[in-house]
C-alpha positions in Angstrom: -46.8 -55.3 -13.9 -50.1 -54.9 -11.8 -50.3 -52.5 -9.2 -52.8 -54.8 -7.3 -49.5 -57.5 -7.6 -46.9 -55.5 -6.2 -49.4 -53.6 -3.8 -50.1 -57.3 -2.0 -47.0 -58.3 -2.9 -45.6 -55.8 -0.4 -42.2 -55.6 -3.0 -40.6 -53.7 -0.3 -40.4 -56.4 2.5 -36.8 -57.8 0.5 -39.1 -60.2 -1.2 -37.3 -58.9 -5.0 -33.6 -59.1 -3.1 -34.3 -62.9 -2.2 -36.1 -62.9 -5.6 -33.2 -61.5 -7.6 -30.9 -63.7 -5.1 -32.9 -66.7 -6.1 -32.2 -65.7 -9.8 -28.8 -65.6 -10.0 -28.3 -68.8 -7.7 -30.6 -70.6 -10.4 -28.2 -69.2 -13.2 -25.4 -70.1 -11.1 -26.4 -74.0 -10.9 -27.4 -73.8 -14.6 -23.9 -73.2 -15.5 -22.6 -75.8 -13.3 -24.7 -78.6 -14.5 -24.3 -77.6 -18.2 -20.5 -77.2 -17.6 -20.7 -80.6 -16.1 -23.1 -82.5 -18.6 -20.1 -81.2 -21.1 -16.8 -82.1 -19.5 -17.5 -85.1 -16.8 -15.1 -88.1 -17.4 -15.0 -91.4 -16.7 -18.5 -93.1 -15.4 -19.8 -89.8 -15.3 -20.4 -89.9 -18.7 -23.1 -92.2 -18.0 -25.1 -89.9 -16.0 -25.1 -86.9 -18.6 -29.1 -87.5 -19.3 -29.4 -86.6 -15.4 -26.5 -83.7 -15.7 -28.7 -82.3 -18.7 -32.3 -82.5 -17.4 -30.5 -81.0 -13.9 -29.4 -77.8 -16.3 -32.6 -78.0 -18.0 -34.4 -77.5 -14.3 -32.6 -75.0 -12.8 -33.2 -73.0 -16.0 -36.6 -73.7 -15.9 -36.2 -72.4 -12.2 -34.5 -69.0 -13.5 -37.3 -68.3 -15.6 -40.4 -68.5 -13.5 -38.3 -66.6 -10.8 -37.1 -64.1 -13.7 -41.2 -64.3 -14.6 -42.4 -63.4 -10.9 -39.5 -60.6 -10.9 -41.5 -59.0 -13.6 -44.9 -59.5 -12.4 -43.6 -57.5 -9.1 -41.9 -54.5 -11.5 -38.2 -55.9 -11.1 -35.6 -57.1 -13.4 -33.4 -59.8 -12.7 -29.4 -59.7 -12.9 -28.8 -59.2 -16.2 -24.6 -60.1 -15.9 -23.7 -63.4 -15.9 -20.3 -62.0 -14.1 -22.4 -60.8 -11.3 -24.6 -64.1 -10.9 -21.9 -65.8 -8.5 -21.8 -63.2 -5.7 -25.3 -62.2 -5.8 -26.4 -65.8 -5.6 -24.3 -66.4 -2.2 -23.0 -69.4 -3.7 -19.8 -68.1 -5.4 -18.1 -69.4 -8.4 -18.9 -72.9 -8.4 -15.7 -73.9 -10.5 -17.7 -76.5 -12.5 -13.9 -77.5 -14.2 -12.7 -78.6 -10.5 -15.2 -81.3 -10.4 -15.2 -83.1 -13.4 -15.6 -86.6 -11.8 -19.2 -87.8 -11.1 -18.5 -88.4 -7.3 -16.8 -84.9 -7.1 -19.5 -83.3 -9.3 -22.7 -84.4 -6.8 -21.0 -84.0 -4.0 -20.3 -80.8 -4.8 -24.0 -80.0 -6.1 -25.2 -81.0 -2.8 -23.9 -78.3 -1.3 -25.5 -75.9 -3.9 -28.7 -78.0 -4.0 -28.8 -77.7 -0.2 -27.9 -73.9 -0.5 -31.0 -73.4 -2.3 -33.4 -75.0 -0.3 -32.4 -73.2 2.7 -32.9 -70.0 0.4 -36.5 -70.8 -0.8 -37.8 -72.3 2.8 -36.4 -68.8 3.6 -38.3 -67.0 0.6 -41.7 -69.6 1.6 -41.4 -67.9 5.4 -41.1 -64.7 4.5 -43.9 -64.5 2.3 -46.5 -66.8 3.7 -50.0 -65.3 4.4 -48.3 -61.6 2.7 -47.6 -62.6 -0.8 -49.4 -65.7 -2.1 -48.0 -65.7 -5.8 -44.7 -65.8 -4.4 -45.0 -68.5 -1.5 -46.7 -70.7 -3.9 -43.6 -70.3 -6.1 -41.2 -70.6 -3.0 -42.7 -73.8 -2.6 -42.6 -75.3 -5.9 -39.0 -74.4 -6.3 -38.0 -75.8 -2.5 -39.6 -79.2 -3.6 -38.0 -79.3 -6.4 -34.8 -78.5 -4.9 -35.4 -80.9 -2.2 -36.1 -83.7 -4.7 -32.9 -82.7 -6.8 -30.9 -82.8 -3.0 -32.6 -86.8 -2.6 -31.7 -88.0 -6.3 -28.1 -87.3 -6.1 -27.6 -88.6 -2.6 -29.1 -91.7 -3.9 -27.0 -91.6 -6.5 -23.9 -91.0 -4.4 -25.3 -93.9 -2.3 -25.5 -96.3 -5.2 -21.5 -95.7 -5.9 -20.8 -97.0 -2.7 -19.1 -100.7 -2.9 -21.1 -103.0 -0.4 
């Protein structure tokens, strides 16, 4: 960790709460879609390349979050059992939704969730912490363009 980081950082403005929030919500979604890309029936099953590369992302997600937590002199959550209440998001109950129109309608909520969190993460550290805005906004983007692909998705099921 570098002093200089954490000193412009300003660590104690809640910028490691939301980052260790961000975290668990990350791991929370990466169970959800792994769950999913395991158990989803009928025409979900041919959607389980998106259901992967959506576990594979949030993952992704968990780690450079996990990576700036480090930088700043912070761990993340390290049990899974805590990951659903620290996230906000709750247990997600992958096994409930096991259909694909159940399964993304249910992500959009979480996906949603999330970019509400990082716009929130992106405002609280613009013009303080540039490290972490810049990573605020590469994860809302992403989370934005996760929250567009599955509504068209949803929008494709739909008879005409």
């Amino acid at each position: 960790m570098g002093k200089k980081n954490i000193e412009i950082a300003g660590a104690s403005d809640g910028t490691i709460e939301m980052l260790k929030k961000a975290y668990s919500l990350e791991m929370t979604a990466f169970h959800y879609w792994h769950y999913i890309d395991q158990y989803v029936e009928g025409l979900g099953m041919l959607h389980s390349d998106f259901f992967s590369e959506s576990a594979n992302d949030e993952l992704g997600h968990a780690k450079k979050v996990a990576f700036r937590l480090d930088q700043l002199g912070a761990k993340a959550t390290d049990n899974p059992q805590n990951w659903a209440a620290e996230s906000g998001l709750g247990n997600l109950e992958p096994g409930k939704y096991l259909t694909l129109r159940s399964a993304l309608e249910h992500a959009l909520d979480f996906e949603r969730y999330a970019i509400a969190h990082y716009n929130e993460l992106a405002g609280n550290t613009q013009g303080k912490d540039h490290v972490t805005y810049h990573l605020a906004l590469d994860l809302l983007s992403d989370e934005a363009k996760d929250e567009q692909d599955i509504e068209d998705i949803l929008n494709r099921l739909e008879i005409s």
